[in-house]
DSSP file (Angstrom, degrees, kcal/mol; ACC not computed):
  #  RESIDUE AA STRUCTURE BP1 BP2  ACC     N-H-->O    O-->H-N    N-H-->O    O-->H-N    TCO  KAPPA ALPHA  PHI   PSI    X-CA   Y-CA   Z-CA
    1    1 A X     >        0   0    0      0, 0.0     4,-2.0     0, 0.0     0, 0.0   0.000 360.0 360.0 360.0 -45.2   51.9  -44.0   53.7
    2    2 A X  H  >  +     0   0    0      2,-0.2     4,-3.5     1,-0.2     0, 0.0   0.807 360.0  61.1 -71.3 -11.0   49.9  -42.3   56.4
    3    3 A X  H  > S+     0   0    0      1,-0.2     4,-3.5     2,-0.2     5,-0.3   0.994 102.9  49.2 -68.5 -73.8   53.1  -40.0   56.6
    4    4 A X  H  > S+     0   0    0      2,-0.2     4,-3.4     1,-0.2     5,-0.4   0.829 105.3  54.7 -15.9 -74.3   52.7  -38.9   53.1
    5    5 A X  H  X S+     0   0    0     -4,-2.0     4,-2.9     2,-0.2     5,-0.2   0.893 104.6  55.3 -46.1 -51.9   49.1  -38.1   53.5
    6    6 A X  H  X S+     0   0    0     -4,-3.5     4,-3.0     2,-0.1    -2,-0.2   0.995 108.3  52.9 -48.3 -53.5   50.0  -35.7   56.5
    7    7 A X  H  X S+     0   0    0     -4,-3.5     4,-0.5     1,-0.2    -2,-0.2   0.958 109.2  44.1 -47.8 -56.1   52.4  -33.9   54.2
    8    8 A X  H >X S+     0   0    0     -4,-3.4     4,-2.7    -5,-0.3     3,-1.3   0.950 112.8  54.1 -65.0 -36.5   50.0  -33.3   51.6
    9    9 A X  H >X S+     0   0    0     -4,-2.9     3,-1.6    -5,-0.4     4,-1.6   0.975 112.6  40.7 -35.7 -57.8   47.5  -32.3   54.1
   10   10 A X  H 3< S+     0   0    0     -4,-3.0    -1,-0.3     1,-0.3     4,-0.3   0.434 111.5  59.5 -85.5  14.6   49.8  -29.7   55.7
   11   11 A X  H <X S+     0   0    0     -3,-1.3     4,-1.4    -4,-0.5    -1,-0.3   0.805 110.4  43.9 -95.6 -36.4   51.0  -28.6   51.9
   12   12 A X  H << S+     0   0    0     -4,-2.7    -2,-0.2    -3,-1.6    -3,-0.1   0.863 110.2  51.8 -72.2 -20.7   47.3  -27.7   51.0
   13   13 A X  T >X S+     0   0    0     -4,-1.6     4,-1.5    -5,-0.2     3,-0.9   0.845 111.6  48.0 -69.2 -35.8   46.6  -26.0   54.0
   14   14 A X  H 3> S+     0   0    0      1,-0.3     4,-1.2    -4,-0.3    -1,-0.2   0.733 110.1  52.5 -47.1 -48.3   49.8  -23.8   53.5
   15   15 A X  H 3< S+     0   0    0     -4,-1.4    -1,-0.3     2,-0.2    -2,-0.2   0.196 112.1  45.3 -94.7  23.6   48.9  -23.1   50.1
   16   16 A X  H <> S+     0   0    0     -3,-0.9     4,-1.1     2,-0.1    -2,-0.2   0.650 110.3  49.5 -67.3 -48.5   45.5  -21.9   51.2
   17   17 A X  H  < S+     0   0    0     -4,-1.5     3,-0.4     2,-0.2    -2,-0.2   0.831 110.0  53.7 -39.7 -61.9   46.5  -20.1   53.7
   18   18 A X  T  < S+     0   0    0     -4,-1.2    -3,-0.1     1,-0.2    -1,-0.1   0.865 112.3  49.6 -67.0 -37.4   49.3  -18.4   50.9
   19   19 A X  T  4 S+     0   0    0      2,-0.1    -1,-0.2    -5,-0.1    -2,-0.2   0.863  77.1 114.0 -90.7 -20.6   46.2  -17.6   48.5
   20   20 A X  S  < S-     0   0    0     -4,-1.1     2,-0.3    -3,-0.4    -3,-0.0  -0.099  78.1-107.3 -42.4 141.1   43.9  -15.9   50.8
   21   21 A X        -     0   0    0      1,-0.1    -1,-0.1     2,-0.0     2,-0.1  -0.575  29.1-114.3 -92.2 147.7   43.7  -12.3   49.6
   22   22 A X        -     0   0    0     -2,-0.3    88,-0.5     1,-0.1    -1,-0.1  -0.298  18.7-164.0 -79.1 133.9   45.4   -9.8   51.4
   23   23 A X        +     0   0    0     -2,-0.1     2,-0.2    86,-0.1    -1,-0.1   0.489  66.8 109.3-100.8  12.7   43.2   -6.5   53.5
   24   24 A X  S    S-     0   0    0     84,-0.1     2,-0.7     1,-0.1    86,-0.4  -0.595  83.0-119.7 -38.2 129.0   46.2   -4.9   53.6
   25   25 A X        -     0   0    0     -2,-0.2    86,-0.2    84,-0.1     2,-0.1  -0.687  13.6-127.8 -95.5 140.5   45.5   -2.1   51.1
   26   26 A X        -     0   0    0     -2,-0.7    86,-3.1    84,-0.5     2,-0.6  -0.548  25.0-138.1 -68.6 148.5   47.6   -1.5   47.7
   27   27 A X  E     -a  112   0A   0     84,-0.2     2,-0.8    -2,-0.1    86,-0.2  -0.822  22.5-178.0 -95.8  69.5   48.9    2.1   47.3
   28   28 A X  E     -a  113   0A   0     84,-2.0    86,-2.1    -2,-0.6     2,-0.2  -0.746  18.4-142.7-122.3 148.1   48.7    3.8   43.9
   29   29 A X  E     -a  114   0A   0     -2,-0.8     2,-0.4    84,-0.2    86,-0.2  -0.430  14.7-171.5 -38.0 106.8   49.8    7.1   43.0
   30   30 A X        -     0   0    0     84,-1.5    86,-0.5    -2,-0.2     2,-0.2  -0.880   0.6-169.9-124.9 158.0   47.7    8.9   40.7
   31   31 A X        +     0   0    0     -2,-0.4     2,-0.3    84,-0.2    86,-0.2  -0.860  14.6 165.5-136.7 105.9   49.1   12.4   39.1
   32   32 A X  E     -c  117   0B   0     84,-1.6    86,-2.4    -2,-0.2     2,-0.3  -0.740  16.8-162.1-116.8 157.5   46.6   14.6   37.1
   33   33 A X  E     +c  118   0B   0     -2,-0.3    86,-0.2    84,-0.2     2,-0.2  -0.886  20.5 150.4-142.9 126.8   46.9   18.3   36.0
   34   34 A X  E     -c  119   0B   0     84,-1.9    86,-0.6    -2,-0.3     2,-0.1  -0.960  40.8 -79.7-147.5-172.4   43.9   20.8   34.7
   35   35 A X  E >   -c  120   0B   0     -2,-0.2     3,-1.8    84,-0.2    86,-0.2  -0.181  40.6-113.2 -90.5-178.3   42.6   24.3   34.4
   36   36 A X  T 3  S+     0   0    0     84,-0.6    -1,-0.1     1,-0.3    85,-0.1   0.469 119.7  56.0 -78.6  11.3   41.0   26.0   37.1
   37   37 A X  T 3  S+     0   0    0     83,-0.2    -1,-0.3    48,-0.1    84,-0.1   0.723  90.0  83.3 -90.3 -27.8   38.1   25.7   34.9
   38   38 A X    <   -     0   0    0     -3,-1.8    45,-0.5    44,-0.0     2,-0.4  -0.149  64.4-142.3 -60.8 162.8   37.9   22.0   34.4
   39   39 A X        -     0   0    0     43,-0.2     2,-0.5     2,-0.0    43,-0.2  -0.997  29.8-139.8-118.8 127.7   36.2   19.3   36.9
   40   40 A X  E     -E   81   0C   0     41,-2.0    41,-3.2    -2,-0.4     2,-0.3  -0.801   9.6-143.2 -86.8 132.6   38.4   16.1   36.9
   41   41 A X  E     -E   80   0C   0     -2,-0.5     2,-0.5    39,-0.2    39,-0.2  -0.805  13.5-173.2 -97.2 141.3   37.4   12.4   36.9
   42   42 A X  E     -E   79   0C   0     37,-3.0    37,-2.2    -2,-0.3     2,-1.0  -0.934  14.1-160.0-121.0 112.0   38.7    9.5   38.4
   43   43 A X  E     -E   78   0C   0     -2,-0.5    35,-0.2    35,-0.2    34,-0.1  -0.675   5.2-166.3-103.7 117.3   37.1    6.5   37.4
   44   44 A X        -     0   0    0     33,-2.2    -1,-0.1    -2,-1.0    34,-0.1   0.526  33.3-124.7 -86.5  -2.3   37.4    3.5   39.6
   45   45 A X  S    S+     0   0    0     32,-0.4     2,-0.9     1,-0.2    -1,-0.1   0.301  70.4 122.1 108.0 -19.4   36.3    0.8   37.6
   46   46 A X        +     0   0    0     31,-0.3    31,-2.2     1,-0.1    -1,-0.2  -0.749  10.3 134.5-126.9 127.2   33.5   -0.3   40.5
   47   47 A X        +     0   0    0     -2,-0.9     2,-0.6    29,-0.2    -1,-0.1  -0.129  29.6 137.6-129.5  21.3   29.9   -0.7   40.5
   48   48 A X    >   -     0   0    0      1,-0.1     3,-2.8     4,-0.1    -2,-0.0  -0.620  66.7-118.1-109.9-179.6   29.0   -3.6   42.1
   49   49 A X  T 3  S+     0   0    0     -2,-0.6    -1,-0.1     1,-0.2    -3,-0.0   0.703 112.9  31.2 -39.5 -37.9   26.4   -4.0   44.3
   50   50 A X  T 3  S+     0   0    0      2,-0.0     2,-0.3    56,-0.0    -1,-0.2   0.178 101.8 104.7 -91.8   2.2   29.1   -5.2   47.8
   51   51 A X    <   -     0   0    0     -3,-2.8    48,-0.2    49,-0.1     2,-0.1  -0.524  58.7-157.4-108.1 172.6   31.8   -3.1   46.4
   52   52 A X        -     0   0    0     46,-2.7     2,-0.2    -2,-0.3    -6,-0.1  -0.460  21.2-179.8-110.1 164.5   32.9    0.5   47.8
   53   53 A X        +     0   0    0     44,-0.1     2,-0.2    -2,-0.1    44,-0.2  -0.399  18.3 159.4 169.5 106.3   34.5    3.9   47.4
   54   54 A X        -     0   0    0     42,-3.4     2,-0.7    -2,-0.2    42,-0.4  -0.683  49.3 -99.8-145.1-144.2   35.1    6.9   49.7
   55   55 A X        +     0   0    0     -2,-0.2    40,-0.2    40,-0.2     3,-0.2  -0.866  35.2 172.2-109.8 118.6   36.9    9.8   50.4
   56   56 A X  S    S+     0   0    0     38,-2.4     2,-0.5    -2,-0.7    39,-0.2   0.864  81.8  23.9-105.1 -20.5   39.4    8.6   53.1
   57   57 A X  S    S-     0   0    0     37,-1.9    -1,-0.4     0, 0.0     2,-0.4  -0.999  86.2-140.3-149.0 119.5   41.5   12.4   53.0
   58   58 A X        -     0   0    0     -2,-0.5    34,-0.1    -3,-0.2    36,-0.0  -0.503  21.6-115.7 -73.6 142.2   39.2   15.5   51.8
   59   59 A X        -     0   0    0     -2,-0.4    34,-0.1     1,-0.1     3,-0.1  -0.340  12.3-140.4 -61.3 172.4   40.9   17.9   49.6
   60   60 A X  S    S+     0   0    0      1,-0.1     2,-0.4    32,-0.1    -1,-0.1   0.438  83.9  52.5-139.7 -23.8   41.3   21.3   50.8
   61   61 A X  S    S+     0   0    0     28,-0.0    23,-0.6    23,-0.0     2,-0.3  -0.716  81.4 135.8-115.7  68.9   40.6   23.9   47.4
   62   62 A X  E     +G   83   0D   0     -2,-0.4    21,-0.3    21,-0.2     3,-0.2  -0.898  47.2 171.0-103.2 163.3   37.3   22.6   46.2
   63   63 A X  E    S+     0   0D   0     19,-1.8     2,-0.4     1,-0.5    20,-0.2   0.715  96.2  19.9-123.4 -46.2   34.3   23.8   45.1
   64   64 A X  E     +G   82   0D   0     18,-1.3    18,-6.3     2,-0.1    -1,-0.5  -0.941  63.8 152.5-164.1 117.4   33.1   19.8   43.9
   65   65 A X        +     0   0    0     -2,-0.4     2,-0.3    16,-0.2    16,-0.2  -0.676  33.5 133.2-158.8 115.0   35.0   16.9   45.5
   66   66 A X        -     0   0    0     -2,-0.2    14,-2.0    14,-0.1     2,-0.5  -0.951  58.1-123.9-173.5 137.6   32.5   14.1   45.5
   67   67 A X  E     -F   79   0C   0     -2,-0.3     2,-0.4    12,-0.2    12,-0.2  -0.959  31.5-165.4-103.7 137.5   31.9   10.3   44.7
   68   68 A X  E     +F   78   0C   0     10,-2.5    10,-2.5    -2,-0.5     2,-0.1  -0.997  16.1 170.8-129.0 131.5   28.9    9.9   42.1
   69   69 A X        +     0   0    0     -2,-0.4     8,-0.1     8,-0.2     2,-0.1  -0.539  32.6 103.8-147.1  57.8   27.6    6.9   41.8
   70   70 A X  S   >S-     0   0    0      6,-0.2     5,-3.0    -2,-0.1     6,-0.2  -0.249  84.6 -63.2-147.5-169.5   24.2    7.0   39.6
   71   71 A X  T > 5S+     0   0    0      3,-0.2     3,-9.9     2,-0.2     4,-0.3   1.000 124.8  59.9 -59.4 -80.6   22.3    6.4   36.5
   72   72 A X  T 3 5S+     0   0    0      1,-0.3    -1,-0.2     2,-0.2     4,-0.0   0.582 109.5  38.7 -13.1 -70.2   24.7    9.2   34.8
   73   73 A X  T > 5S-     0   0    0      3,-0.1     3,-2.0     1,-0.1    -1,-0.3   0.384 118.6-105.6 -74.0  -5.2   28.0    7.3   35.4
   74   74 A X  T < 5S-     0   0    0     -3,-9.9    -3,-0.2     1,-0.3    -2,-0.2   0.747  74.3 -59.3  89.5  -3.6   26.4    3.8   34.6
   75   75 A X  T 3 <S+     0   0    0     -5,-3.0    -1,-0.3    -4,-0.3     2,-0.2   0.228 104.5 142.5 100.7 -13.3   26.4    2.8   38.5
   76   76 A X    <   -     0   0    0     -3,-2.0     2,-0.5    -5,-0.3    -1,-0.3  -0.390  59.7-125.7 -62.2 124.7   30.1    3.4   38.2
   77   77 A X        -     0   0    0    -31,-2.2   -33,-2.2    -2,-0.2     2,-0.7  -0.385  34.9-170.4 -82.8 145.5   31.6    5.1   41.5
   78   78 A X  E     -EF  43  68C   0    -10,-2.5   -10,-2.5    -2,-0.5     2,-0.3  -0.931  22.1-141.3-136.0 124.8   33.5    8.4   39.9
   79   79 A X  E     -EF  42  67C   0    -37,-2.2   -37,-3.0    -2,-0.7     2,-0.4  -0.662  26.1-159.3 -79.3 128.6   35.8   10.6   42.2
   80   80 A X  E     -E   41   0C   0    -14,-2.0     2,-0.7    -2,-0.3   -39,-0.2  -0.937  13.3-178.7-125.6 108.5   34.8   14.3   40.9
   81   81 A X  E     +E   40   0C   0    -41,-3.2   -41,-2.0    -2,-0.4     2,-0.4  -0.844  10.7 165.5 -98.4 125.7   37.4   17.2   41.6
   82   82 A X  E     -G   64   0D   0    -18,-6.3   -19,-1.8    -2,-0.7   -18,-1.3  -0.934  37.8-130.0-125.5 141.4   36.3   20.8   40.3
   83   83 A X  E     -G   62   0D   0    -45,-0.5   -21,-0.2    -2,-0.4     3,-0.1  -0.413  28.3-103.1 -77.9 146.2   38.8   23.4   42.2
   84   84 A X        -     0   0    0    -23,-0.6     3,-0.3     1,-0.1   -21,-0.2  -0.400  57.3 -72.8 -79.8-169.9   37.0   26.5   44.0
   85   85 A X  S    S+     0   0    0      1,-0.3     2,-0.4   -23,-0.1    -1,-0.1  -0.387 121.5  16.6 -81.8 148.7   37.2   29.9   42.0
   86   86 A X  S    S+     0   0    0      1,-0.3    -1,-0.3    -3,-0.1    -2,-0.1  -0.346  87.4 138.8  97.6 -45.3   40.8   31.6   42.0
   87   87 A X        +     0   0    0     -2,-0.4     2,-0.3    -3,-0.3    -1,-0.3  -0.120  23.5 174.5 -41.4 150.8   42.7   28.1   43.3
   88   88 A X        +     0   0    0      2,-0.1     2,-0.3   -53,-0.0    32,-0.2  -0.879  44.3  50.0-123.3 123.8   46.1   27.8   41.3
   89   89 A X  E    S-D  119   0B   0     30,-1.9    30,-1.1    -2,-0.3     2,-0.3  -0.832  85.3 -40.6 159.3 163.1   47.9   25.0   42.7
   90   90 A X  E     -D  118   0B   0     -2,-0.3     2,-0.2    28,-0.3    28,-0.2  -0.811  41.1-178.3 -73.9 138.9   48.3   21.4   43.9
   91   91 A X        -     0   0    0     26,-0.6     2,-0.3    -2,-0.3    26,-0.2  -0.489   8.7-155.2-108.7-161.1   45.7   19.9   45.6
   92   92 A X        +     0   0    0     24,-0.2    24,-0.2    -2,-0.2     2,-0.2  -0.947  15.2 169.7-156.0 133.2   45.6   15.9   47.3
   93   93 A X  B     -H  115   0E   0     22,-2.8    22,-1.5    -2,-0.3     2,-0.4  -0.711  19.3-146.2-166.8 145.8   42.9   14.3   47.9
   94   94 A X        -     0   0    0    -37,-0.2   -38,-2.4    -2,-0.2   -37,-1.9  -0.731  11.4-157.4-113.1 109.2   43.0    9.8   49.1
   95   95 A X        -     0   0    0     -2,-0.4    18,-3.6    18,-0.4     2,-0.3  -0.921  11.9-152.6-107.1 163.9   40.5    7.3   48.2
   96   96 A X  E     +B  112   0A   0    -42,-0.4   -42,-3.4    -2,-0.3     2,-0.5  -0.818  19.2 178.9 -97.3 114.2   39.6    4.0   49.8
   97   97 A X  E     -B  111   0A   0     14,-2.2    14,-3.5    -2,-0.3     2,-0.3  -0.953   3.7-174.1-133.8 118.2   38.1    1.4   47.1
   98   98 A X  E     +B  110   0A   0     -2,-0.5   -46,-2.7    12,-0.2     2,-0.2  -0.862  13.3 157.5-118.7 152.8   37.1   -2.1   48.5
   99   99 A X  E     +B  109   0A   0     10,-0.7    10,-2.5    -2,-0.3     9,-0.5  -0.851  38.9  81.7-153.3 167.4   35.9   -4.9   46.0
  100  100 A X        +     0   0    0     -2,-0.2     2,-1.2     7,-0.2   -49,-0.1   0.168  58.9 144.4 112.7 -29.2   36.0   -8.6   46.6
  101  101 A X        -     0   0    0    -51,-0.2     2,-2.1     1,-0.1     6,-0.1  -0.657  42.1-159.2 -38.9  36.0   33.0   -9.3   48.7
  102  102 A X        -     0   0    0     -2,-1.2     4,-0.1     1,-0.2    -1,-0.1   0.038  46.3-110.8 -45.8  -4.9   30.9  -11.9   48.7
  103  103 A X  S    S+     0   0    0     -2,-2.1    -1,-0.2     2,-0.7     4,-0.1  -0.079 110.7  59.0 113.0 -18.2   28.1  -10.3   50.2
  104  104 A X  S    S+     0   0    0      2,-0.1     2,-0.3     0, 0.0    -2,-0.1   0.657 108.0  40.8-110.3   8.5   28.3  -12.2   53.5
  105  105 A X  S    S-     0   0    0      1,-0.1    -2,-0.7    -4,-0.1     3,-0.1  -0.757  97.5 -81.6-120.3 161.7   31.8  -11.2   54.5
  106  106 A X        -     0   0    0     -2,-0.3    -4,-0.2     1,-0.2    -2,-0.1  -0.046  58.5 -80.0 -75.7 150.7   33.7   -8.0   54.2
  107  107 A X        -     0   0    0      1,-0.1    -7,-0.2    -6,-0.1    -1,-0.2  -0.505  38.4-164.7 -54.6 144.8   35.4   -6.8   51.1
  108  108 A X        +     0   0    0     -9,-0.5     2,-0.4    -3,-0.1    -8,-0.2   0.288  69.3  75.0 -89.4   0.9   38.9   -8.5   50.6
  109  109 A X  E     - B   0  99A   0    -10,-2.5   -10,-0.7   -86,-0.1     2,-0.5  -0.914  64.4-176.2-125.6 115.6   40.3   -6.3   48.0
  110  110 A X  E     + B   0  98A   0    -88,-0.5   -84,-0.5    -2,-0.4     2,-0.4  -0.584   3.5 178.2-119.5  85.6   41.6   -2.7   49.5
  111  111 A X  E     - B   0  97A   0    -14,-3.5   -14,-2.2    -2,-0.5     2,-0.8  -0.761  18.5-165.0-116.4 136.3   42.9    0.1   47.6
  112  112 A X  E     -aB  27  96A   0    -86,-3.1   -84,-2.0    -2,-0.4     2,-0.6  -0.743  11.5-168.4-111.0 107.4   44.0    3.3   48.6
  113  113 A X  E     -a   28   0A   0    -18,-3.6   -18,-0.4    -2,-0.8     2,-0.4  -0.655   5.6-162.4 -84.5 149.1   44.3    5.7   45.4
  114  114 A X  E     -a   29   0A   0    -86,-2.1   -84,-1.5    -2,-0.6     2,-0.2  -0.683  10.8-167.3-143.3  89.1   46.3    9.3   46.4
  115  115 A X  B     -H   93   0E   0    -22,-1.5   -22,-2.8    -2,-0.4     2,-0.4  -0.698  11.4-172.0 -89.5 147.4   45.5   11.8   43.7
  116  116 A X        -     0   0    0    -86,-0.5   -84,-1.6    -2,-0.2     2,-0.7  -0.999  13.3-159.6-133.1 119.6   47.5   14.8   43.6
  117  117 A X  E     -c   32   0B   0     -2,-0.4   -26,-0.6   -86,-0.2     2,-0.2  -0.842  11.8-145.4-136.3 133.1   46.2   17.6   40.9
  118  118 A X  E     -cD  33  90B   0    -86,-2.4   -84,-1.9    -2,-0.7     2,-0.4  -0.568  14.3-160.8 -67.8 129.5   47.8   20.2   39.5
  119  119 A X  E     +cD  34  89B   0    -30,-1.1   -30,-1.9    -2,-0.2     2,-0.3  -0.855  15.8 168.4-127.1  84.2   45.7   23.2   38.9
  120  120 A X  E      c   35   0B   0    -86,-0.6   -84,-0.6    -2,-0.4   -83,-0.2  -0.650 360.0 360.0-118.5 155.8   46.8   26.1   36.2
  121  121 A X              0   0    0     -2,-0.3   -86,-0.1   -86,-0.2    -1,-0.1   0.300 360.0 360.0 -70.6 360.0   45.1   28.9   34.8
């Protein structure tokens, strides 16, 4: 009997251990294209109070590359690309968005966005 009872221990501890969420961050690809007159949004879905969003790799042709995070946007943080005057081109530019927090521990959720946007006249 007591054997039994070890097992199950060490089977919930295994599967606790298995559900912990991962700080490894997920990767996604994002592909956008406008003109060199538009400003693009990326909207990341997060506004709460422990959660995150920043620029982890700046673009390089901007006039406005920015997180806004206000009344305007609803508290939502929004990645803003506007390209400076004359760019035609691709630019890149990699955010970092952590969620998951519980407010006395570090975010558990990590995602690394990598927008690449096409820019035509």
């Amino acid at each position: 009997m007591r054997v039994k009872i070890y097992l199950l221990q060490a089977l919930f501890v295994c599967l606790f251990i298995a559900c912990e969420s991962s700080t490894e961050p997920e990767i996604y690809d994002v592909h956008a294209t406008i003109k060199t007159s538009e400003t693009y949004e990326y909207h990341t879905g997060i506004s709460g109070d422990e959660d995150g969003a920043s620029i982890k790799t700046q673009a390089k042709n901007f006039e406005i590359s920015d997180i806004v995070r206000n009344a305007g946007t609803k508290y939502e943080a929004v990645y803003r690309y506007k390209p400076k005057a004359g760019f035609v081109g691709t630019d890149y530019v990699e955010l970092e968005l952590k969620t998951g927090s519980d407010g006395a521990s570090p975010p558990q959720n990590i995602k690394s966005v990598k927008i690449s946007i096409e820019v035509t006249k």
